[in-house]
C-alpha positions, 0 to 999 in steps of 0.5 A: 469878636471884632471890634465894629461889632461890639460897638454895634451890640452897644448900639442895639437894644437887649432882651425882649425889646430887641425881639420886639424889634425883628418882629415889628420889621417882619411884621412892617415889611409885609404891609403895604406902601410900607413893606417898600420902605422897610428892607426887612428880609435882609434885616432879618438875615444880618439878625441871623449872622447877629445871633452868630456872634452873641446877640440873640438867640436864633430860635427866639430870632426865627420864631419873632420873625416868623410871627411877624411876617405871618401876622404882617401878611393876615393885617395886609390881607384884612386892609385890602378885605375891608378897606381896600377902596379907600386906600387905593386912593391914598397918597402912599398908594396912588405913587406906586400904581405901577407896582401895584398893578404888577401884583394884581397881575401876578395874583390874577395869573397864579391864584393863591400860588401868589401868596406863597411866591411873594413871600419871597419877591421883594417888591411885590411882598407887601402889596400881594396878601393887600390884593388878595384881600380886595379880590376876596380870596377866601380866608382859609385859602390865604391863611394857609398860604400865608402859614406855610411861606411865613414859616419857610420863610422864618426859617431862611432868612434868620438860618441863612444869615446864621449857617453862613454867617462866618462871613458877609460874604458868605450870608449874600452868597447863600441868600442869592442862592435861596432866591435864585431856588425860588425863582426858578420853582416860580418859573416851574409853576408858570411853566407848569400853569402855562402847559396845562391851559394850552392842552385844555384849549387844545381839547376844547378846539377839538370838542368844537371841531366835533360838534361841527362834524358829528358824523365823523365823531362818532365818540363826540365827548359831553360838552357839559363835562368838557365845560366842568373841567373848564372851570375847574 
């Protein structure tokens, strides 16, 4: 083992304090104002590359983190819920508008599909769930896309930092690949979400073109249902 990192172990707490530790910067990435101030992911990574070389066991790192991130997640989630007004007048709040109005975006524009993306976008981690809860989205909804990106999650990070850990080199390697993977399945989806509105504006153009020529309509669709899928 080289030397800076025996002299790095020393530094660090033991046992179930360090645990701890991995779990409340997972858990403090995931709220808002606060998650821009704690690099928690890449934290969780190098904890990963830690658990290589001695310090820690990576099962116990992955599950702290997960939890952590899971628990982080529902508590940023619950603020928004119940106290969102108020502190969308805070101090911490108030400096990061422009951030905050970037998350509200994404949520508008992807739904609960937002919850899972922002689990791994940096910026907008923290603050996503906190929208999601002053929009009201519904709990079951949230918490299952919380539960799934947190476990991904969870898993890559500390496992990247781990698998890859035969160098730091390495560990920033791979952990540009894995977000590089998730920015582009956000691109797909997008793609994707963009593709199917254009066809059902396309069929809603052509339900009113019928409208107004019912005589060359003779298989004029039902507007009610059209509307249904609309909504839908």
């Amino acid at each position: 083992m080289e030397s800076w990192l025996k002299d790095f172990f020393a530094w660090l707490p033991a046992g179930w304090t360090y645990n701890l530790l991995l779990g409340l910067i997972a858990f403090g990435e995931s709220l808002p104002a606060v998650g821009l101030l704690v690099p928690g992911s890449t934290l969780i990574l190098f904890a990963g590359f830690l658990a290589l070389h001695g310090k820690g066991v990576i099962a116990t790192v992955i599950a702290v983190s997960t939890a952590g991130a899971i628990l982080g997640d529902l508590t940023s989630y619950f603020l928004g819920a119940r106290a969102g007004a108020p502190l969308l007048q805070s101090r911490a709040l108030r400096r990061r508008l422009d951030l905050l109005r970037k998350a509200e975006l994404f949520f508008t524009a992807h739904g609960g599909k937002s919850v899972f993306f922002a689990r791994f976008v940096g910026p907008v981690r923290g603050l996503v769930p906190f929208v999601a809860g002053c929009a009201q989205m519904r709990p079951l909804a949230f918490g299952a896309y919380t539960l799934i990106s947190g476990i991904l999650w969870g898993l890559a990070y500390p496992g990247l930092g781990y698998l890859a850990g035969a160098s730091w080199r390495r560990v920033e390697l791979w952990s540009g690949r894995f977000s590089l993977v998730v920015a582009l399945l956000l691109v797909a989806t997008v793609l994707f979400v963009w593709w199917r509105r254009r066809l059902r504006r396309k069929a809603a153009r052509k339900g009113s073109e019928s409208l107004q020529r019912p005589e060359k309509s003779p298989n004029m669709p039902d507007l009610q249902s059209e509307q249904k899928d609309e909504k839908s």
